[in-house]
Backbone as CSV, one residue per row, in Angstrom:
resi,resn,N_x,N_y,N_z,CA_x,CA_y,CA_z,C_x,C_y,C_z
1,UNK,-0.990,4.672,25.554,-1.220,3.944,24.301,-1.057,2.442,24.548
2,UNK,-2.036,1.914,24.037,-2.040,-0.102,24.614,-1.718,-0.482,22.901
3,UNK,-0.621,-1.686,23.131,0.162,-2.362,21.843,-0.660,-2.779,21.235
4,UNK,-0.753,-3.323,20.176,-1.381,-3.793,19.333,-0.851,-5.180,19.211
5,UNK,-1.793,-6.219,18.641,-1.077,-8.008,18.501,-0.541,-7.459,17.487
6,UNK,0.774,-8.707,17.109,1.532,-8.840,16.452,1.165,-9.390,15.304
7,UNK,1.956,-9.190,14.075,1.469,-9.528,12.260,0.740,-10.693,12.519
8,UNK,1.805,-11.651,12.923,1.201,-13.400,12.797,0.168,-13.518,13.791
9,UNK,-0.663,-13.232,14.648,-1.759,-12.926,15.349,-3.139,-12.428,14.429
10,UNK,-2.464,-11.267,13.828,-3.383,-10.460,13.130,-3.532,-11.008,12.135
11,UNK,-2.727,-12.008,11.558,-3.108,-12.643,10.359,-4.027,-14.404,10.321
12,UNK,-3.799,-14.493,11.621,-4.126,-16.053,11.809,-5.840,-15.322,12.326
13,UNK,-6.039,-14.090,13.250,-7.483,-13.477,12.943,-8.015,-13.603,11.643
14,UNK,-7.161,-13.212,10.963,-8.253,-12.463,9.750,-8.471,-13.862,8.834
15,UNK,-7.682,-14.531,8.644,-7.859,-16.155,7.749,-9.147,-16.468,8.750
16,UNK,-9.488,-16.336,9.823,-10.668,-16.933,10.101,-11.780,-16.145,10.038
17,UNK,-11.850,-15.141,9.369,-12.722,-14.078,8.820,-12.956,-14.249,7.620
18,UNK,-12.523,-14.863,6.711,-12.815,-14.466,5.455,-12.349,-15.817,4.499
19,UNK,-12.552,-16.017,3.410,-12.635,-17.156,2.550,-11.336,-17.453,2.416
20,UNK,-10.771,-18.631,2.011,-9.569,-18.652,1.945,-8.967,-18.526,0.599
21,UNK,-9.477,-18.417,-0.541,-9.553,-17.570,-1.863,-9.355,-15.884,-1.372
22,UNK,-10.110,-15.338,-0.285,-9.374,-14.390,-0.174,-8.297,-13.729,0.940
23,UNK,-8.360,-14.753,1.709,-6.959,-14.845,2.350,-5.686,-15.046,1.771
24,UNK,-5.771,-16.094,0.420,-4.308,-16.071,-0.318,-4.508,-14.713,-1.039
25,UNK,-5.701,-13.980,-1.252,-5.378,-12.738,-2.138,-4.550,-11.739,-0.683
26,UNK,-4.874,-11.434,-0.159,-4.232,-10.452,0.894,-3.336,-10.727,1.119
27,UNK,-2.537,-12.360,0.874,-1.111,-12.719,1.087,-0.661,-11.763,0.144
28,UNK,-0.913,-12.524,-1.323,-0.295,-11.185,-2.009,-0.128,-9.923,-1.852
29,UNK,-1.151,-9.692,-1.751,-1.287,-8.581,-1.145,-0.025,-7.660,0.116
30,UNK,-0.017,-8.165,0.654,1.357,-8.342,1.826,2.714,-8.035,0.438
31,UNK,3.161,-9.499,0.110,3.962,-9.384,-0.756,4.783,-7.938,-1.606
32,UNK,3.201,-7.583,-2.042,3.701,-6.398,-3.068,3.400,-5.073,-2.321
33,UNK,2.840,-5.034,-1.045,2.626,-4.267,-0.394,4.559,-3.631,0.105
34,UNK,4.931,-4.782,1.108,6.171,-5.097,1.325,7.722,-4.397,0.593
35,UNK,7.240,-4.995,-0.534,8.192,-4.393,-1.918,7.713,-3.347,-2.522
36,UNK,6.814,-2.375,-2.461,7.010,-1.563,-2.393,7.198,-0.231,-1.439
37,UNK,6.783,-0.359,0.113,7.338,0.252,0.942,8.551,0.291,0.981
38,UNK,9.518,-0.951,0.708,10.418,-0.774,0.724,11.301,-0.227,-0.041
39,UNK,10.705,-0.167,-1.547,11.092,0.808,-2.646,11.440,2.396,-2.407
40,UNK,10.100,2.630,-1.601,9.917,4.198,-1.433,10.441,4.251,-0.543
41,UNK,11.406,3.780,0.670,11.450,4.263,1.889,10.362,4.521,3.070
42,UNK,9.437,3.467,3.339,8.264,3.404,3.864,8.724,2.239,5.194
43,UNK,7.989,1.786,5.984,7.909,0.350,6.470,6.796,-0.190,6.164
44,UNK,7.791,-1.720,5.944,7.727,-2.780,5.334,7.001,-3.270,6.158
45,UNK,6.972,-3.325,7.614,6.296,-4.190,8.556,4.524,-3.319,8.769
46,UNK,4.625,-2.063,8.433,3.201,-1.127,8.747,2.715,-1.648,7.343
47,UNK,2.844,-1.813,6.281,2.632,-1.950,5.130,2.002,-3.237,5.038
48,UNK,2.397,-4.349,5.287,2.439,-5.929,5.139,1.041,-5.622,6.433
49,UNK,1.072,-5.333,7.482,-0.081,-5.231,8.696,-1.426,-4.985,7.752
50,UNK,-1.398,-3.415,7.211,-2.302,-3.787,6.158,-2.821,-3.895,5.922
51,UNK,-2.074,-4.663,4.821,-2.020,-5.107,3.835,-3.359,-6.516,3.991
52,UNK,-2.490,-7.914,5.315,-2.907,-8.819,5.513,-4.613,-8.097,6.330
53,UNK,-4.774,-6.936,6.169,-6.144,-7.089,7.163,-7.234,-6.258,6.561
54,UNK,-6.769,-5.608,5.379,-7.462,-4.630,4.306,-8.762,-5.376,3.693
55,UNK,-8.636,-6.548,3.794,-10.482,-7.166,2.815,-10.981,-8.125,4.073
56,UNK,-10.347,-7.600,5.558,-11.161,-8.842,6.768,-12.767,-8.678,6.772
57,UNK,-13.296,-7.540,6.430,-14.754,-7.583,6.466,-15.674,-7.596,4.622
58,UNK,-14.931,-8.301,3.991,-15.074,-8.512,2.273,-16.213,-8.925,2.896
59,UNK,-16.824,-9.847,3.332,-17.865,-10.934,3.562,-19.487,-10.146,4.888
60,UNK,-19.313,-8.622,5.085,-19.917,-8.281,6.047,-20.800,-7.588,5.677
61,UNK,-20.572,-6.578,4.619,-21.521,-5.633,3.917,-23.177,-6.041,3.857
62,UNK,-23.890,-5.340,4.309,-25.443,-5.695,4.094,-25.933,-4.463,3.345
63,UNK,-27.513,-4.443,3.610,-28.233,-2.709,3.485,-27.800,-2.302,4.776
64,UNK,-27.605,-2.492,6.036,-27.436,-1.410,7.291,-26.252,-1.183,7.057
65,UNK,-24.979,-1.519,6.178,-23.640,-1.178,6.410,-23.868,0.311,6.253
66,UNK,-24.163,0.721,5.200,-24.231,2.667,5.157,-24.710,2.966,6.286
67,UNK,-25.633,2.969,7.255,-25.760,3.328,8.381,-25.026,3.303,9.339
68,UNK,-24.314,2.091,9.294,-23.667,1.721,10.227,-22.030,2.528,10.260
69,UNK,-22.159,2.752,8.962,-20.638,3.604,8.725,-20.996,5.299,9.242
70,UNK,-22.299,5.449,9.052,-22.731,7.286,9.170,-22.235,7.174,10.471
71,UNK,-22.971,5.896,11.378,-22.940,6.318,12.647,-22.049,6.550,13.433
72,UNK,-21.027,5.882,12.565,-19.095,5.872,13.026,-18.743,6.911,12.530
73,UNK,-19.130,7.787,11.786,-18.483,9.227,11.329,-18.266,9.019,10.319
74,UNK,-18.162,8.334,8.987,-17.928,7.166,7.737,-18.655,8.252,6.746
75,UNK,-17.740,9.134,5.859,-19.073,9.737,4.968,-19.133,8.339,4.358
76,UNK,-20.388,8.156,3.510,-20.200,6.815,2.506,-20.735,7.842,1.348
77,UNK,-20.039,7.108,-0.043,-20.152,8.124,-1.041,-21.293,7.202,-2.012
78,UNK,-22.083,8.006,-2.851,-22.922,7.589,-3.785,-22.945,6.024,-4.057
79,UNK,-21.867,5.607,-4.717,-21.264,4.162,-5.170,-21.671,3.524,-4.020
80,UNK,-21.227,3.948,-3.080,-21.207,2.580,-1.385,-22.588,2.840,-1.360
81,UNK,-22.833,3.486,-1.448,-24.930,3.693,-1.083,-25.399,2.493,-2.012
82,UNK,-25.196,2.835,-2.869,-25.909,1.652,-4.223,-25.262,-0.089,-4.100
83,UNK,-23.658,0.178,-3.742,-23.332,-1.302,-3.618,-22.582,-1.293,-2.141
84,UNK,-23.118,-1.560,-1.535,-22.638,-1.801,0.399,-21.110,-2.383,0.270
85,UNK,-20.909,-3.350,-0.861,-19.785,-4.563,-0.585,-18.894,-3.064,-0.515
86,UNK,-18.678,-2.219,-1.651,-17.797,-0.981,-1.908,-17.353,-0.975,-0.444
87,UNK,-18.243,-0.533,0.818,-17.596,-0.393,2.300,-17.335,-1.241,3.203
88,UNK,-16.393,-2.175,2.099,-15.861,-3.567,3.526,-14.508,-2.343,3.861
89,UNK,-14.072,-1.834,3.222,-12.911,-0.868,3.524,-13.076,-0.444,5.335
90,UNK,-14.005,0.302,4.812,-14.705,1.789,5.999,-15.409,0.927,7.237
91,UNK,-15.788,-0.646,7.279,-15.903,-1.560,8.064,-14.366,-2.110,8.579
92,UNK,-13.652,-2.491,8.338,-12.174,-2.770,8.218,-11.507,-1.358,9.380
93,UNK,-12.042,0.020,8.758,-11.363,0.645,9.381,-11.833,0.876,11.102
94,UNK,-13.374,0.918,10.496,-14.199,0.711,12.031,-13.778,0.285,13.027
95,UNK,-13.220,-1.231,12.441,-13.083,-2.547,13.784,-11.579,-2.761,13.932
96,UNK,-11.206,-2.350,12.677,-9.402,-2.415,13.019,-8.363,-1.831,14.495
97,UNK,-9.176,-0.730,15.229,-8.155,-0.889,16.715,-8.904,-2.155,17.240
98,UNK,-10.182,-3.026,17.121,-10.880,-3.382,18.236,-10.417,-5.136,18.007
99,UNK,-10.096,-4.975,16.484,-9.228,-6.732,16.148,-7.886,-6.335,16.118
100,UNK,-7.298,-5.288,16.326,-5.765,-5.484,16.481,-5.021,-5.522,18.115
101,UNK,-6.867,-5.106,18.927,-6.660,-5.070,20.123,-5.364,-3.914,20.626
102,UNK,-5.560,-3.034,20.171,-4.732,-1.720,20.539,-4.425,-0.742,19.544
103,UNK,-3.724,0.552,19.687,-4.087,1.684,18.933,-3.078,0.903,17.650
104,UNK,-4.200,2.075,16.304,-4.006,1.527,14.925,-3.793,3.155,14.653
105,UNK,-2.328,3.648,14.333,-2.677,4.838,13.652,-3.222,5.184,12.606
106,UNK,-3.688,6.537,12.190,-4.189,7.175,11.706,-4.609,6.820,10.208
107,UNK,-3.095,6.741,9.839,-3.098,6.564,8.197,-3.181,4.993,7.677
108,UNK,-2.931,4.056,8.883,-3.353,2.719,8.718,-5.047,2.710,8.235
109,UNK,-6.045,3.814,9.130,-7.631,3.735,9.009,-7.797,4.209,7.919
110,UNK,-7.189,5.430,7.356,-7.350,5.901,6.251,-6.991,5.139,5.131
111,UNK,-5.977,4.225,4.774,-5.738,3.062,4.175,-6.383,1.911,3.476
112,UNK,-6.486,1.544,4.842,-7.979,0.524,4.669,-9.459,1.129,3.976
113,UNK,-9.318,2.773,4.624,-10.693,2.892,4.363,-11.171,3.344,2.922
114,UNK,-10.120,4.011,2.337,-10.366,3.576,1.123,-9.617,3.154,-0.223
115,UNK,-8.946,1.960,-0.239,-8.314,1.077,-0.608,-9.269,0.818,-2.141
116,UNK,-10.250,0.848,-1.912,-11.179,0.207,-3.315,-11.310,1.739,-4.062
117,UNK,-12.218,2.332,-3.944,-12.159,3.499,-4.847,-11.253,4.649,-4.773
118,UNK,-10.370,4.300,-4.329,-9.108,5.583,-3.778,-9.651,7.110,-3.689
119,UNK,-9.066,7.534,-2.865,-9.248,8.757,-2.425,-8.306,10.357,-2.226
120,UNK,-8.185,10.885,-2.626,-6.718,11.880,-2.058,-6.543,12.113,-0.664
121,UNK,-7.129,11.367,-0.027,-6.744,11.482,1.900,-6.018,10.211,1.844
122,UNK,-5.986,9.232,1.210,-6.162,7.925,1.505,-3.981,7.832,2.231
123,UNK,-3.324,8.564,0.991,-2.221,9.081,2.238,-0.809,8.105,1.149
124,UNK,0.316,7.981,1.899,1.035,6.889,1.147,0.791,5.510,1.200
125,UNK,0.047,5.046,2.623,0.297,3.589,2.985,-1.368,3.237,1.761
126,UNK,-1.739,4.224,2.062,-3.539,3.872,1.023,-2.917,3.864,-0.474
127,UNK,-1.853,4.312,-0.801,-1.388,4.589,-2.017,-0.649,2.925,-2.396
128,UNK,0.035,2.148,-1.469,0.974,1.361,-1.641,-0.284,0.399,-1.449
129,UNK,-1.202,0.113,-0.842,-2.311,-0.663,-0.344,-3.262,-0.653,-2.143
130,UNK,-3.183,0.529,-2.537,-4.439,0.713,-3.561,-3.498,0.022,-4.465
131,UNK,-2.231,0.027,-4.994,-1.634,-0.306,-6.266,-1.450,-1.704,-5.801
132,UNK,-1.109,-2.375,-4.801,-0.946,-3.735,-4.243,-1.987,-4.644,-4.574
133,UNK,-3.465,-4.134,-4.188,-4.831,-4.785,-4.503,-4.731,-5.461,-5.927
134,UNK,-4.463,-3.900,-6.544,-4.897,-4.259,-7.651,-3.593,-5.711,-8.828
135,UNK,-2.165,-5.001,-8.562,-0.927,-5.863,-9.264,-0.564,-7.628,-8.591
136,UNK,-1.785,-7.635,-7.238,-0.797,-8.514,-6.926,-0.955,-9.859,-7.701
137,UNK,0.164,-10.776,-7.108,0.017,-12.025,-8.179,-0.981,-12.541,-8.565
138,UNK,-1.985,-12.538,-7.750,-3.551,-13.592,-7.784,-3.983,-13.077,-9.290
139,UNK,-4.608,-11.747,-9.076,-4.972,-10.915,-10.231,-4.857,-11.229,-11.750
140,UNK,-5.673,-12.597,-12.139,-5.404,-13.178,-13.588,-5.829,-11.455,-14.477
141,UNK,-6.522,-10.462,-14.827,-6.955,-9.614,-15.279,-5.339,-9.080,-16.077
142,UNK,-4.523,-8.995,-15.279,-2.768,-8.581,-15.591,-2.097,-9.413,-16.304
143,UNK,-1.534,-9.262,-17.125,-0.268,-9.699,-17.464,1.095,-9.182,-17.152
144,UNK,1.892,-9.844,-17.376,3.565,-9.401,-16.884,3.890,-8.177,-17.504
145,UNK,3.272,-7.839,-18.875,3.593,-6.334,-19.242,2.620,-5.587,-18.488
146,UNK,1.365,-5.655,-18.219,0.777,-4.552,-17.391,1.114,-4.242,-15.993
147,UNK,1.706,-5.554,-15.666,2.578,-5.036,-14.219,3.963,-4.365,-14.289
148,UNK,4.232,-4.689,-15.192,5.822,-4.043,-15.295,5.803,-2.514,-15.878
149,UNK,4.072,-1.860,-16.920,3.778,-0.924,-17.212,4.054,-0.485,-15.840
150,UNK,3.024,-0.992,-14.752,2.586,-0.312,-13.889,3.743,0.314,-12.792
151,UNK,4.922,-0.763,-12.606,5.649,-0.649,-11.779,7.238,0.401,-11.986
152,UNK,6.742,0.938,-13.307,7.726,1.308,-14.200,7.452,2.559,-13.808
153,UNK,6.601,3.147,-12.863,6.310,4.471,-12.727,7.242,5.158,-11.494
154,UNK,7.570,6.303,-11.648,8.419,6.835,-10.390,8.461,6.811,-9.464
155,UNK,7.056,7.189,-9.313,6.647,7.199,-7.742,4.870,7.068,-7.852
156,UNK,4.773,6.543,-6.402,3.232,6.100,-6.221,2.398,6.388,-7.241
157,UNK,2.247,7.821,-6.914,1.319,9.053,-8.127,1.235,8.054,-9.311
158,UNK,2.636,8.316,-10.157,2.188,7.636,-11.213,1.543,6.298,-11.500
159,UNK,2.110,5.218,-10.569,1.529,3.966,-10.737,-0.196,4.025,-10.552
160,UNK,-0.656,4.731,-9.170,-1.769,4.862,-9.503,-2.665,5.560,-10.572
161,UNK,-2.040,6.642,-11.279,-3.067,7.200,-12.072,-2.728,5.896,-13.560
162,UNK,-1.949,5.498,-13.363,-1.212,4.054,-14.877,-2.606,3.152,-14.114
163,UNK,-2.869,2.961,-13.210,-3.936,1.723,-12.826,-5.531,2.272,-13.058
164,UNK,-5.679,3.839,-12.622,-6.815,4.627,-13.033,-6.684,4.316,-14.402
165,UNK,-5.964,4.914,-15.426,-6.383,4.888,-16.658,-6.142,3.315,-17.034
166,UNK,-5.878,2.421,-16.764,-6.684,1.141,-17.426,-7.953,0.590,-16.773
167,UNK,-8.322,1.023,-15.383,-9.564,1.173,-15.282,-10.525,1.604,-15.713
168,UNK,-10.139,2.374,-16.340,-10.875,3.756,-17.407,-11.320,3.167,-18.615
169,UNK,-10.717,2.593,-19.080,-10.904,1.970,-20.528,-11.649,0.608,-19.772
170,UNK,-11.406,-0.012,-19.155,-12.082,-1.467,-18.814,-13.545,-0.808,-18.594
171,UNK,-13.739,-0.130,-17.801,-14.944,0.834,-17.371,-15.785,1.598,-18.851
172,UNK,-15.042,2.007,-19.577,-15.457,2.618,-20.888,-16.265,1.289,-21.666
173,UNK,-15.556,0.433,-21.631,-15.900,-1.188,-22.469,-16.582,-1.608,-22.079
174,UNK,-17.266,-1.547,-20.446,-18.342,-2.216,-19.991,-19.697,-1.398,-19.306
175,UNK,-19.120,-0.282,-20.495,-20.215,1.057,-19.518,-20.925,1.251,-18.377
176,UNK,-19.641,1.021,-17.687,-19.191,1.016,-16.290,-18.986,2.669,-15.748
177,UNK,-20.104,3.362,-14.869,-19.560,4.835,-14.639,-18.433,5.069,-13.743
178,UNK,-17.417,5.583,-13.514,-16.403,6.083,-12.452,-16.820,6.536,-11.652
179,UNK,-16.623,6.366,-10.326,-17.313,6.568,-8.865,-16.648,8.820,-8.886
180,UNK,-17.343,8.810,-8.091,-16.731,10.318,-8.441,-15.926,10.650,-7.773
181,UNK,-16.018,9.911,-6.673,-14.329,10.150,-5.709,-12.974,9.647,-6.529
182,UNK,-13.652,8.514,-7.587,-12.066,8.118,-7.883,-11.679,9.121,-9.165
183,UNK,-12.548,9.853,-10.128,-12.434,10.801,-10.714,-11.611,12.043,-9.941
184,UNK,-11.645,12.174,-8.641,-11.505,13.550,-8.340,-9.813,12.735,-7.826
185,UNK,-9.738,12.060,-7.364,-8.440,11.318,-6.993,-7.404,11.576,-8.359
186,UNK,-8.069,10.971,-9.484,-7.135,11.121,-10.607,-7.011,12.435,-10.922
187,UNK,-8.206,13.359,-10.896,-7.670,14.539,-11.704,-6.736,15.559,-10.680
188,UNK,-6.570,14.954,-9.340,-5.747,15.671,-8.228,-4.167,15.429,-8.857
189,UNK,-3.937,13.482,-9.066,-2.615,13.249,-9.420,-2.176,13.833,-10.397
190,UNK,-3.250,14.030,-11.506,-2.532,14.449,-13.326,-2.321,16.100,-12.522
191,UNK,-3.295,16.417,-11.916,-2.528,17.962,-11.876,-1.142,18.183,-10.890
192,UNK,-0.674,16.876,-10.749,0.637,17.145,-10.016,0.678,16.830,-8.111
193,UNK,-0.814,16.139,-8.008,-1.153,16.405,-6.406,-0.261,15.124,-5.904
194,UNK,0.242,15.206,-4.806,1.349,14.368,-3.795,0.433,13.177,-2.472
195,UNK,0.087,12.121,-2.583,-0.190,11.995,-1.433,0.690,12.187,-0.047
196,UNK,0.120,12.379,1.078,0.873,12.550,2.256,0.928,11.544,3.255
């Protein structure tokens, strides 16, 4: 197994990847990533890694990205077919051993890969990654009660299905359809399902 660079490496990469509007978002990102691994008993340092490298290909998506994901083994689902940006994730996960320059486990790829429309593989670190995106500070859409709704939940499960259902209604208001993976994600949590 060959090491991987270190956070501040991996992070001074990815600021030169991507806008710097969304480089301070992935700081946050880090941040609340951080605090909550450390809530659950997770690491803080696998979490914050990430965290800082989860939107490095925001800016890459074309029409060949769906191809380009089949050809990596990438199902891409309906939604990513119609809007490419959907798979900066599943790009992220692609290139993530090849910019961290050494092995990236498992649930780090799964993480990244689907961070935007969540998934029930996506695991705990995809769980702490998916609620992070969405609460962190940048995020004018929140207020201090919808984060404190959100953070008020027991465990992961709940915070994410508390972030599904105000997606739900934002989505209802702008007759906006729900991707069907993230439908099947929520109706896994309400029936009690655990990520792993």
């Amino acid at each position: 197994m060959s090491m991987r660079i270190g956070y501040t490496e991996l992070e001074a990469k990815v600021r030169g990847m991507i806008k710097e509007k969304r480089f301070i978002h992935s700081e946050g990102v880090v941040s609340v990533s951080r605090m909550l691994a450390e809530r659950f008993g997770l690491s803080a340092d696998d979490a914050a890694y990430i965290g800082i490298y989860h939107d490095a290909y925001r800016y890459s998506c074309d029409s060949a990205t769906p191809g380009f994901c089949r050809v990596h083994g990438i199902e891409v689902f309906p939604e990513e077919e119609k809007e490419p940006m959907l798979l900066h994730g599943a790009l992220s996960a692609i290139h993530f051993p090849s910019d961290a320059e050494g092995d990236v486990p498992e649930h780090f790829l799964r993480a990244v890969r689907h961070h935007t429309l969540g998934h029930r593989e996506m695991g705990v670190y995809g769980a702490v990654l998916y609620i992070a995106d969405y609460i962190e500070p940048g995020r004018t859409h929140l207020d201090c009660d919808d984060r404190r709704k959100i953070l008020s939940g027991e465990c992961l499960e709940d915070m994410i299905l508390t972030i599904m259902e105000m997606q739900g209604a934002y989505f209802k208001r702008k007759g906006i359809e729900e991707a069907e993976v993230s439908r099947e994600l929520y109706d896994f949590l309400r029936s009690g399902g655990r990520l792993q």
